[in-house]
C-alpha positions as CSV (number, residue, x, y, z in Angstrom):
1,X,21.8,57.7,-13.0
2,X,18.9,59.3,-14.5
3,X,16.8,61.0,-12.3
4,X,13.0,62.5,-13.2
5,X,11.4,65.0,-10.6
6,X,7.7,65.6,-11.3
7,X,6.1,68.5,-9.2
8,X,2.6,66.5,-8.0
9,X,0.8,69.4,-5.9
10,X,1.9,72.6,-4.2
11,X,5.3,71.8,-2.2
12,X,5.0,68.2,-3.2
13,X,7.4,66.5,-5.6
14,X,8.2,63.1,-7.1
15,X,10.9,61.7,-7.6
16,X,12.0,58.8,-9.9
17,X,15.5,57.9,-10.1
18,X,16.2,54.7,-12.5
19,X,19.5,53.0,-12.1
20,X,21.8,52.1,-9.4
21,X,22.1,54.4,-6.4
22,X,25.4,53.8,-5.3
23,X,29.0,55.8,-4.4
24,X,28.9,56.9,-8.1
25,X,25.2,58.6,-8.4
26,X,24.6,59.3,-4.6
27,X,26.2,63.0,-4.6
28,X,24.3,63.6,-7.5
29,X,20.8,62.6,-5.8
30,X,21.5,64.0,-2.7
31,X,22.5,67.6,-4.5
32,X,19.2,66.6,-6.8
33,X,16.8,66.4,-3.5
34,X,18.2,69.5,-2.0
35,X,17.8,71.6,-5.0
36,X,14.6,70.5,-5.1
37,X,13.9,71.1,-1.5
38,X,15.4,74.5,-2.0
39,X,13.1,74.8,-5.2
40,X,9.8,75.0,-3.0
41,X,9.1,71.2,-2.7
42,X,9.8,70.6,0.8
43,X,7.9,67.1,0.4
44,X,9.0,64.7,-1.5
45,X,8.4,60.8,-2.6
46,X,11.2,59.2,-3.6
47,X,9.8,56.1,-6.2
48,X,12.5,53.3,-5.7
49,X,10.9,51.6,-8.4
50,X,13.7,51.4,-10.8
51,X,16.8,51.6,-8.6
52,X,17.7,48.0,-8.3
53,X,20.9,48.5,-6.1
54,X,21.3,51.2,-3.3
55,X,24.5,50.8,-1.0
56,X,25.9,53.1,2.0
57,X,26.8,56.3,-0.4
58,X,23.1,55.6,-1.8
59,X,21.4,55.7,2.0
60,X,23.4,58.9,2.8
61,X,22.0,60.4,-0.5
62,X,18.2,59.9,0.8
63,X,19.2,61.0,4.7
64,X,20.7,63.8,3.2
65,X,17.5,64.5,1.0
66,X,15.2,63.7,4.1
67,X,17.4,66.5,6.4
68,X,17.2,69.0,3.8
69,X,12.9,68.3,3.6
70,X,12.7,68.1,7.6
71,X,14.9,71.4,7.8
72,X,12.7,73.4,5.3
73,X,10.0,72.5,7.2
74,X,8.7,68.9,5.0
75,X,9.5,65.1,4.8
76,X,10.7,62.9,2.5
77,X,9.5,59.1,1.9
78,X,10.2,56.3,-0.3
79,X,7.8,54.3,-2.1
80,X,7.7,51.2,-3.6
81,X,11.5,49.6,-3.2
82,X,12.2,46.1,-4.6
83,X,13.7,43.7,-2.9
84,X,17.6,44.5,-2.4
85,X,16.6,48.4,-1.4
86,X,13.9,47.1,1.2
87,X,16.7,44.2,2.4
88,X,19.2,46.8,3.0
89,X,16.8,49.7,4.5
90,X,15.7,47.0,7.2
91,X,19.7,45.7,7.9
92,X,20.4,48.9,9.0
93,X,17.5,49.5,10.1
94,X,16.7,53.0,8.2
95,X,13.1,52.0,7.5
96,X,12.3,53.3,10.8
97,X,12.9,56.2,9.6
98,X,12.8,56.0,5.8
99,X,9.5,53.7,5.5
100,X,9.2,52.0,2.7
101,X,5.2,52.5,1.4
102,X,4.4,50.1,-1.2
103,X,2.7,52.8,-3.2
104,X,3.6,56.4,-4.5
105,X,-0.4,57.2,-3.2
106,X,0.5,55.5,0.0
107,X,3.4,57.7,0.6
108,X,1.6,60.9,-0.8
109,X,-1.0,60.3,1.9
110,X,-0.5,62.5,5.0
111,X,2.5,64.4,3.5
């Protein structure tokens, strides 16, 4: 999985993944979002936009990303996941606590 991380504004990064986040790419994200974290960017956007597939290992790859943000004092939200991401964040219901925004400015807002 290829994953882009662009620094938007003091402690505030984007990131992009683009592929599926599953069992083979999740330790990789989740060690990707904690660097990241550790880097100064305690806030961060995931954009879901190009991950077409996420499974369990994929969910414990954002949690793990959103603890790191929380602990260092930030947040971390998704934006704009398609169909199969959004499907599986409601089923166990995770959007309650990683809401889906349907924008990366919607999901900047407030951080």
């Amino acid at each position: 999985m290829d994953l882009a991380i662009a620094p938007h504004a003091p402690g505030v990064a984007v990131v992009h993944p683009h592929g599926r986040l599953d069992l083979l790419a999740a330790q990789d994200v989740k060690t990707r979002l904690t660097e990241t974290v550790a880097a100064g960017h305690q806030r961060l956007v995931v954009d879901l936009t190009d991950v077409p597939f996420i499974d369990s290992s994929g969910l414990g790859a954002l949690i793990g990303g959103l603890k790191a943000a929380r602990q260092a004092g930030g947040d971390l939200r998704i934006a704009r996941p398609g169909e199969q991401p959004r499907t599986v964040l409601q089923l166990t219901t995770l959007d309650r606590v990683l809401r889906p925004y349907a924008t990366v400015e919607e999901a900047l807002a407030g951080l």
